[in-house]
C-alpha positions as CSV (number, residue, x, y, z in Angstrom):
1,X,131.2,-58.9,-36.6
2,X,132.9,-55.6,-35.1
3,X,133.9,-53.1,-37.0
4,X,137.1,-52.1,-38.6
5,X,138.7,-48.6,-37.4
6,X,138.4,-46.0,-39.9
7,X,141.4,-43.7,-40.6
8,X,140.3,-40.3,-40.4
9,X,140.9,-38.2,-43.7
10,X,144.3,-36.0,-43.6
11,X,144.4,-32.3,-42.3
12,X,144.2,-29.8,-44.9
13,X,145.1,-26.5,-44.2
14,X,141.2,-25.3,-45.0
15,X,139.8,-27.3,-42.3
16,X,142.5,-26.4,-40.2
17,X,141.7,-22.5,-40.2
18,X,138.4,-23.6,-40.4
19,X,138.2,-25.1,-37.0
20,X,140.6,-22.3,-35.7
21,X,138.2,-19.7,-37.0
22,X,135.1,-21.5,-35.2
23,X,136.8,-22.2,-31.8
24,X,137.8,-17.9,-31.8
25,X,134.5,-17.3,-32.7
26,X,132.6,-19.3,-29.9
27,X,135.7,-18.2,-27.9
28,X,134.6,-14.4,-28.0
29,X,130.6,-15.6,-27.6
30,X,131.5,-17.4,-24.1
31,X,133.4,-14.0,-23.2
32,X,130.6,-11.8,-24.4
33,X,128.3,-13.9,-22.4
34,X,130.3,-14.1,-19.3
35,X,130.9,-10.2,-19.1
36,X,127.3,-9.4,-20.0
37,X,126.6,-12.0,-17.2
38,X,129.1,-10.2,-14.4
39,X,127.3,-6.6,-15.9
40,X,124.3,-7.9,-15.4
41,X,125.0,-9.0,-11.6
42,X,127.0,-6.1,-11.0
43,X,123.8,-3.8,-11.8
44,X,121.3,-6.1,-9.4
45,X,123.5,-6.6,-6.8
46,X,123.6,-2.6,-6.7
47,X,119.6,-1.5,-6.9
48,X,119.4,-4.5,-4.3
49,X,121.9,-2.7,-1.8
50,X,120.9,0.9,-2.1
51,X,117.7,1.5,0.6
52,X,114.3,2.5,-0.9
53,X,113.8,6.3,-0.3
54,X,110.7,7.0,1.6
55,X,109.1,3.7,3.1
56,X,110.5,1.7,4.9
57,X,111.3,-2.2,3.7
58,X,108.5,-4.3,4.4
59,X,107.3,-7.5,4.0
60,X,105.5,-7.9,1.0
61,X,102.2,-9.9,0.5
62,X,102.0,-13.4,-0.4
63,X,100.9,-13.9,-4.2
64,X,98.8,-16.9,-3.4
């Protein structure tokens, strides 16, 4: 037999600020993250550019 639909309970105010407080909060982790991200590939793409004093660049040796 399928089921009925459920009605889902009514809003109270506490689950409303409840849910507003949790989407802010995992709002300002995704922005942390994505800055500390852009920092992060900021800083690499910098020691990447700059040329290594001394020697010149070389091919390295294969691990294997």
């Amino acid at each position: 037999m399928p089921k009925t639909p459920k009605s889902s309970p009514p809003k109270t105010a506490r689950t409303k600020a409840n849910r507003a407080k949790r989407r802010r909060l995992l709002l300002a982790l995704q922005q942390a993250v994505r800055k500390e991200k852009a920092e992060r590939a900021e800083r690499h793409a910098g020691i990447r550019q700059e040329p290594r004093a001394g020697k010149p660049r070389t091919r390295r040796a294969s691990r294997r």
